[in-house]
N, C-alpha and C positions, 0 to 999 in steps of 0.2 A: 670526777669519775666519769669514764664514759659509758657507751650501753654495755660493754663487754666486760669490764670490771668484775661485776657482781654479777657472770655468769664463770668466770677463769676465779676467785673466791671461791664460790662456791666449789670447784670442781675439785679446786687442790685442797678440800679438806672431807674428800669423797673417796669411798673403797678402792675405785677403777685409779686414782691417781697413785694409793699407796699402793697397787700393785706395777706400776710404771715405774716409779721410784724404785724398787725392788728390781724391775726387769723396761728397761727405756725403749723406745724409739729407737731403731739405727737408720738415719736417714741417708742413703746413698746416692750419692750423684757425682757427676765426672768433675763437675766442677763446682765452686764457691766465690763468689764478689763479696770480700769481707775486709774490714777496714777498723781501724783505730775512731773507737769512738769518743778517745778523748782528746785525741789530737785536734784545737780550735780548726774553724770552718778555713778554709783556704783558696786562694786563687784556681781556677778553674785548672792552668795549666800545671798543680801541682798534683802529683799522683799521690792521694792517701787510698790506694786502693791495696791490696793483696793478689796480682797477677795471673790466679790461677780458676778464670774465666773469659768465655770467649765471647758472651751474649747473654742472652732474654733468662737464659738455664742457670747459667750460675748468678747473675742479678735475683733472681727469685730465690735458688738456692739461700743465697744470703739472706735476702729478708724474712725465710724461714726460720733461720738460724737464730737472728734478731730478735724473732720475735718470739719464739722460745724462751730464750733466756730472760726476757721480760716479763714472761707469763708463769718463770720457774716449772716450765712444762720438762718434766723428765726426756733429753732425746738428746742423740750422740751422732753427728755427722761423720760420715766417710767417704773421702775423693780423692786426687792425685795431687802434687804438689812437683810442678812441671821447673827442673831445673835450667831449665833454656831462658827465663822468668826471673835469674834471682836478684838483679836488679828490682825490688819493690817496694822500693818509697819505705817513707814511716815507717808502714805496717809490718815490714819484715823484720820489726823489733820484738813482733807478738808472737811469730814464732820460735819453737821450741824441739828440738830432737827428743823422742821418746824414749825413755833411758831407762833403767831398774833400781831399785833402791841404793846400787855400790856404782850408781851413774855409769853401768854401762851399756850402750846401745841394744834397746829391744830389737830384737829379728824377729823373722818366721820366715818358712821358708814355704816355694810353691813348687808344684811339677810343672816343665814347660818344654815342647818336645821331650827330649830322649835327654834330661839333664834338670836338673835343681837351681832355683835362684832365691838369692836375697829379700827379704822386701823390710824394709825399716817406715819410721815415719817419722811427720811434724807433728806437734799439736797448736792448736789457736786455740783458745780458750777464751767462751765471749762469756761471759759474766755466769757461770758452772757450767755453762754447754759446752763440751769438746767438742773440736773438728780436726780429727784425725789425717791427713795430705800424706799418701802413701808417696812411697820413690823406691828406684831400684837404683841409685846413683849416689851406690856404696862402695867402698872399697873389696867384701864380700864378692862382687861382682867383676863377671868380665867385663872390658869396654863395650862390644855389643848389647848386652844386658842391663848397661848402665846405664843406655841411651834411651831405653824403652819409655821412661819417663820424661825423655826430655821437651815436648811441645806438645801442647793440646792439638787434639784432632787429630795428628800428623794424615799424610794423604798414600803414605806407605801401607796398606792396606793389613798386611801381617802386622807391622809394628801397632797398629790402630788396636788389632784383636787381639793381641800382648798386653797392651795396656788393660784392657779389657777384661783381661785375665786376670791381670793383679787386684783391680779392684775388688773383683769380683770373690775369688781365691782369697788374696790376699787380707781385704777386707774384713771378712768373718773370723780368720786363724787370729788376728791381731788381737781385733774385742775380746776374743778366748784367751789369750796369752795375758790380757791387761785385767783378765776377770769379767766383764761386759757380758751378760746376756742375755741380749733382746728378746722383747717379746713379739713385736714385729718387727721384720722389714720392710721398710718405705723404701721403693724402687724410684727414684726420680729421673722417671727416662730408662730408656734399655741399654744404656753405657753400662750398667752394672747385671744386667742380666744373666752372668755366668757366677750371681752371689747364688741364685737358688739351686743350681748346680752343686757348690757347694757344700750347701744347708741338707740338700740330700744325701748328698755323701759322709754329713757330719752325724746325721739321725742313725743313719746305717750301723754307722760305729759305735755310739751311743746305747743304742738300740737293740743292737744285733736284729734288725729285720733286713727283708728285702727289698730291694730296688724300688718296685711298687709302691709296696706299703710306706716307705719312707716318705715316698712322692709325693705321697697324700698328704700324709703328714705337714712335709715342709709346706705346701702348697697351703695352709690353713694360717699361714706367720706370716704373708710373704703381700703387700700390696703394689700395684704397678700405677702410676701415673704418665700417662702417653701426654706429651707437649704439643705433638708434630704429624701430620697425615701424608706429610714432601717425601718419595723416597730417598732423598738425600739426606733425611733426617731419621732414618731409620737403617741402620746398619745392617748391612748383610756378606756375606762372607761366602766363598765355597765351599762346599761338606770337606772338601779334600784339605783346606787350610786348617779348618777347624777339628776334623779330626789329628791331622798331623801335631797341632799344638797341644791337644790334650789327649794323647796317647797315653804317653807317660801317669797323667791324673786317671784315665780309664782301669790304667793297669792298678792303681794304688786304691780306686776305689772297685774293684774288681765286678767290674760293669763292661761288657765290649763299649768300645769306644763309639760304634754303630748306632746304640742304644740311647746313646747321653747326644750324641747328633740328632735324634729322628724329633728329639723335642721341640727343636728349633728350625726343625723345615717346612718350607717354602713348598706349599702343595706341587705337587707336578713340576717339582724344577732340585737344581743337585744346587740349592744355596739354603742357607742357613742363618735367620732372622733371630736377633735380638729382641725385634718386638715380639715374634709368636712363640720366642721361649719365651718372654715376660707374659704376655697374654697366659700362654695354657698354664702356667703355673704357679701364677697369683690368685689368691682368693678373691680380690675384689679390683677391678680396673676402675679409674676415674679420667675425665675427660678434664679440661684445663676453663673450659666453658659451658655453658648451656647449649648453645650452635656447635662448637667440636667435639662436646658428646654425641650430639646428633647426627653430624656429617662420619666419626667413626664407626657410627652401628650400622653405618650404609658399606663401608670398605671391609668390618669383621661383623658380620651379622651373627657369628656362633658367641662371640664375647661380647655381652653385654656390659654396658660400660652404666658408670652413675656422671654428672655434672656436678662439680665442684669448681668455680670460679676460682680464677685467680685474686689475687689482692695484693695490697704495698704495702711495706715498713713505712709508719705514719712520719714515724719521729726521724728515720730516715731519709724521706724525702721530702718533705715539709720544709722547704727554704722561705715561709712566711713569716714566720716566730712569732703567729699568732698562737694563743693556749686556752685551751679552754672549749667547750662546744657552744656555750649560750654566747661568748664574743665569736666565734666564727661564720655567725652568719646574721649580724645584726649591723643596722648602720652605722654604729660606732667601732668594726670591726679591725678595721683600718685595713683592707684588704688591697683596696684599691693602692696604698701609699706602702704598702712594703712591696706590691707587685711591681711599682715603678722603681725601687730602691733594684730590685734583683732585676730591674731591667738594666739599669746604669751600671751595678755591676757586669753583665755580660756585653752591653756596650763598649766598657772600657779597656774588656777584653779583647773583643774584636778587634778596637784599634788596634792594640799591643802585639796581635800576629798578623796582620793584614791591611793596617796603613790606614783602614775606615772610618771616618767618624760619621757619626749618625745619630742626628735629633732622637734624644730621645720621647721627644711625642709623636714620631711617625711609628706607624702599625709596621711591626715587626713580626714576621713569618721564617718559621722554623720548620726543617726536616731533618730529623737527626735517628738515627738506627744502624744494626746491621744492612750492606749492601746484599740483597739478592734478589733473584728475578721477580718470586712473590711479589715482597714490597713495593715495586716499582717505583724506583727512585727515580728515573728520568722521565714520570708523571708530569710532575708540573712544569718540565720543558715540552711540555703537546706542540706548544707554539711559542718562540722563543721571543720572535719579534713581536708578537701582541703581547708574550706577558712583562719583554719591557717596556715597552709601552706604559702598560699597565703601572707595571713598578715604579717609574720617572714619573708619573704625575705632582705635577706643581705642585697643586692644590688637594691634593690627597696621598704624598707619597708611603710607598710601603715598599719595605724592604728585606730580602731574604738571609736566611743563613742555612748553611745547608752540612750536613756532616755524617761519619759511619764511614764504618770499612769493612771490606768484605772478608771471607775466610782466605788464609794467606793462599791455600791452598784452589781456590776458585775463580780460575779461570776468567769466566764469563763476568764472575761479579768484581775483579778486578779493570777488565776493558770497559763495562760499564760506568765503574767511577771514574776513569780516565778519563773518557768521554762527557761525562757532566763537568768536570774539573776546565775542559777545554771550554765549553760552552761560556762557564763561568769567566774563565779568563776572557774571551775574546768578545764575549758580546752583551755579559750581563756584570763586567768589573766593578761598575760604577756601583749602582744598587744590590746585589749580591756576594756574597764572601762563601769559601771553604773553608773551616775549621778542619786541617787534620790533628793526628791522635787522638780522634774519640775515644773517650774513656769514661770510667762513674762518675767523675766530676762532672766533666763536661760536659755530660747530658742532664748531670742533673743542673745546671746552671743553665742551659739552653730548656728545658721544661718550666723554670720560673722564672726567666723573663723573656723567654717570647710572649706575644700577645695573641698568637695564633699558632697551634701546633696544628700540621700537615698530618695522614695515615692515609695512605694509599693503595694498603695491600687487594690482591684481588680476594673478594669473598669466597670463605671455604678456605683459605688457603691460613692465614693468619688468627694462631688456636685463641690466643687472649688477648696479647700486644697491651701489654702494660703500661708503654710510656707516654700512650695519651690518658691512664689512671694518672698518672704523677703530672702530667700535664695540668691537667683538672682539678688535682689536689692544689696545686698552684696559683688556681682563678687564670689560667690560658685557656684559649676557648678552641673547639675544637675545627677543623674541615677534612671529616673524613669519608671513609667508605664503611658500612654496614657487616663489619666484619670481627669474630670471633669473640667481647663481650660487649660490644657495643649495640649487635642485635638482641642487646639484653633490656637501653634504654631508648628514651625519645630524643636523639641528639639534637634534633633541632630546637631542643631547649638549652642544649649547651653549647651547640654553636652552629655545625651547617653541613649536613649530609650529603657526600657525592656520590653520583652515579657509582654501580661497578662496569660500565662498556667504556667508559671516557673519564677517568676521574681528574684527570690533564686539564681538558678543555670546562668540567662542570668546577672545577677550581677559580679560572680566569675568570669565566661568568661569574660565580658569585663574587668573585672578590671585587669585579668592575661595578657592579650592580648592589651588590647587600652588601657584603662584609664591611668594606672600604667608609660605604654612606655609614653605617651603623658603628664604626670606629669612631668617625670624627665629627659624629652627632654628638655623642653621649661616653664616651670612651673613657675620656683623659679623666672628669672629677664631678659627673652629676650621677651620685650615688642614687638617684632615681633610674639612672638610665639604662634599656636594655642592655648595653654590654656588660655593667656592671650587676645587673640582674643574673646574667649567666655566668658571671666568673663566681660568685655565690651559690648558684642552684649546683654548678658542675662538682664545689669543691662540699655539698653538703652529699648528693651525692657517694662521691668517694670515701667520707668519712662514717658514712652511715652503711654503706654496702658494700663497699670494695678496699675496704683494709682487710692487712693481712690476721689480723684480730677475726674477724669473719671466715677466714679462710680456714685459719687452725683450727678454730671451733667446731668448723664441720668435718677437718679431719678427723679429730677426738672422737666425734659423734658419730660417724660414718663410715671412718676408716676402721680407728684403733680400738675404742671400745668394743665391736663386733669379736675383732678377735679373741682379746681377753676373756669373755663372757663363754664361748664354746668350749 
């Protein structure tokens, strides 16, 4: 039993959870990383993923989901289900078209401009939690209409606030149609920010009140979770787009269309945010950290936020198949020899797309994420010729892997990986490799068995950055930058703090000077020895504070309870 047991026990035989049962969680977000959990472990390059995530959002997404269903915690996800995607693996055996008892396709329908459209769904169903993946690539539909769903993000800016729509529109009518209804909304991000829209329009009707009164209302059900402080990560739109789209919903919830804009603007300017419609009319905003709750109450000082840490699916990411907490962190752990087993496996992967083979008792470094400017991936190229230098050491070699891909749609973050990719090729072949098609696999086999995970984003910019938790959870040690929850711990217990002016060049230093010595003092097999000290302190750590068992806990306590109780 772990700490959290016999606090998720107690809960689910408590008042607050039989009214959750009765009225659930609707968790919304754009996306979902969700996967067959029965399908056995597989080669990195086999996709037992679910398509319909792009990054860090829907990876979390999922291990919300997870860990719900673990906890029997009442909640009901809602997101899109992007048919450009349906190539996906395994998992697209766990989906399901939403049907009615004489098996025939659930609908509902939305207003969107000057005309009416479709929205049907999937369901994934992870152990009683549903996760609903709306689409409009029905037959119902026109071909333009039908497209609205077809790729995350797209970079069409209309078709982006379409989507948007449906989520958001779409989303709430569905749970009504299927009998569903929440007691709150979990906003996972302002992708779904036009669900509170909505929710006020559904009180109205309900209700028979006004516009106002409604507002208030819905605003008492409704929580927001901000991810991102980047404005590329917060959606914005013009009033003219925005109202043009939902005219037609203005007119049916007989509101000026003027009115249901003014919620979502952008002080002193004609654009229209999905964060300050989520901001003004959420009852309670949470930050993704202790540092990016803090950095956000510096950019919206009227909305106060709370700090809620992120955390990881244990069972999830855990590539050790150690069990138990009193063997996870004692000498008999065997920590050390399964880290080296999930290294062999990723070695032998390597070879298999890329020609390399490589001892596995050289210090192996890894950089694996979404590409973009924040993270700074072309970091630890500062200096190319000293870090191979660095790398070709006889007598201490250590060798890179580097991976992530940017948004299809970006520009910048795509000539950036071009450029690391050339680099690779032409001057760091030998000691260094690209893994393309990053994917949940792959990262999660590059997290346990690298021996050193890289995090380079600039501070303040990077809200939680999860993948050095799973790194950690791992026994990989860390060299990163002081950024988003790691200014939560003492990293240089877990492995080696770099600068935020230089994290390029305070990388090569340390790894010429500490890291390297401290690898191939005590690295490979003296369960005495500091490194092996830290692959222990990092992954108790993570188990005691940064699972998602911790996280949900505090949403319960923090989020959901609150509302119920009013």
């Amino acid at each position: 039993m772990d700490q959290f047991d016999q606090w998720f026990n107690d809960f689910n035989s408590s008042d607050p959870y039989r009214k959750f049962q009765l009225r659930p969680v609707a968790y919304f977000c754009a996306e979902f990383c969700l996967f067959d959990r029965n399908t056995p472990e597989t080669s990195p390059q086999m996709r037992r993923d679910l398509s319909s995530y792009a990054g860090g959002l829907g990876i979390l997404a999922g291990d919300v989901i997870r860990e719900a269903a673990d906890r029997h915690f009442p909640l009901v996800g809602v997101g899109l289900f992007y048919s450009d995607s349906k190539d996906m693996g395994v998992a697209q055996r766990r989906l399901k078209m939403v049907l009615d008892r004489h098996l025939n396709l659930i609908t509902v329908e939305i207003p969107l401009q000057d005309r009416r459209i479709s929205v049907a769904a999937y369901e994934w169903l992870e152990k009683g939690v549903p996760v609903y993946l709306l689409t409009t690539d029905i037959d119902l539909n026109d071909p333009r209409d039908r497209s609205i769903t077809s790729s995350i993000y797209p970079a069409d800016k209309e078709k982006r606030l379409q989507q948007e729509i449906v989520l958001g529109l779409g989303g709430l009518r569905l749970l009504e149609v299927l009998g569903i209804h929440p007691a709150v909304y979990h906003l996972n991000e302002g992708h779904s920010a036009l669900l509170a829209i909505e929710i006020i329009r559904h009180e109205m009707e309900e209700r028979l009140i006004p516009f106002g009164e409604a507002r208030e209302l819905a605003r008492r059900r409704i929580i927001f979770t901000i991810h991102t402080l980047l404005p590329a990560g917060n959606d914005v739109f013009s009033n003219d787009l925005v109202s043009a789209n939902l005219i037609k919903f203005s007119e049916e919830m007989a509101v000026p269309v003027n009115e249901i804009v003014k919620l979502g603007l952008v002080q002193e300017s004609n654009l229209f945010s999905m964060t300050m419609l989520s901001l003004r009319l959420a009852q309670t905003v949470n930050g993704v950290s202790q540092f990016h709750a803090k950095k956000a109450v510096e950019i919206w000082p009227d909305h106060p936020l709370i700090g809620i840490t992120n955390g990881i699916h244990l069972g999830t990411w855990d590539r050790t198949g150690v069990d138990g907490a009193v063997d996870w962190f004692g000498q008999d752990s065997g920590l050390a020899d399964r880290h080296l087993e999930n290294k062999r496996k990723l070695l032998k992967y390597v070879e298999k797309i890329t020609g390399q083979k490589w001892n596995q008792d050289w210090l192996l470094a890894g950089w694996g994420r979404r590409i973009v400017g924040y993270k700074r991936p072309k970091a630890i190229f500062h200096d190319v010729d000293r870090l191979g230098s660095i790398l070709r050491d006889a007598n201490q070699p250590t060798r890179l892997i580097f991976a992530g891909v940017p948004h299809p749609a970006d520009e910048d973050g795509r000539r950036e990986l071009a450029e690391i990719m050339e680099i690779i090729k032409t001057k760091l072949s030998d000691v260094a490799c690209y893994l393309p098609e990053y994917n949940f696999e792959i990262a999660g086999s590059m997290v346990a068995g690298c021996d050193l995970w890289l995090n380079t984003p600039v501070v303040g910019f990077e809200a939680s950055g999860t993948s050095t938790m799973k790194a950690m959870l791992n026994g990989t040690l860390l060299a990163t930058t002081r950024d988003g929850w790691l200014d939560e711990i003492d990293i240089n217990s877990i492995g080696w703090e770099l600068g935020d002016a230089n994290p390029g060049a305070d990388f090569m230093d340390l790894l010429d000077k500490e890291i390297k010595l401290q690898y191939y003092s005590d690295g490979k097999s003296d369960l005495a020895g500091k490194w092996l000290q830290k692959m222990s302190a990092g992954r108790e750590i993570i188990v005691n504070k940064y699972s998602v068992s911790r996280m949900l806990k505090e949403y319960i306590e923090k989020l959901y309870i609150p509302i119920i109780k009013e």
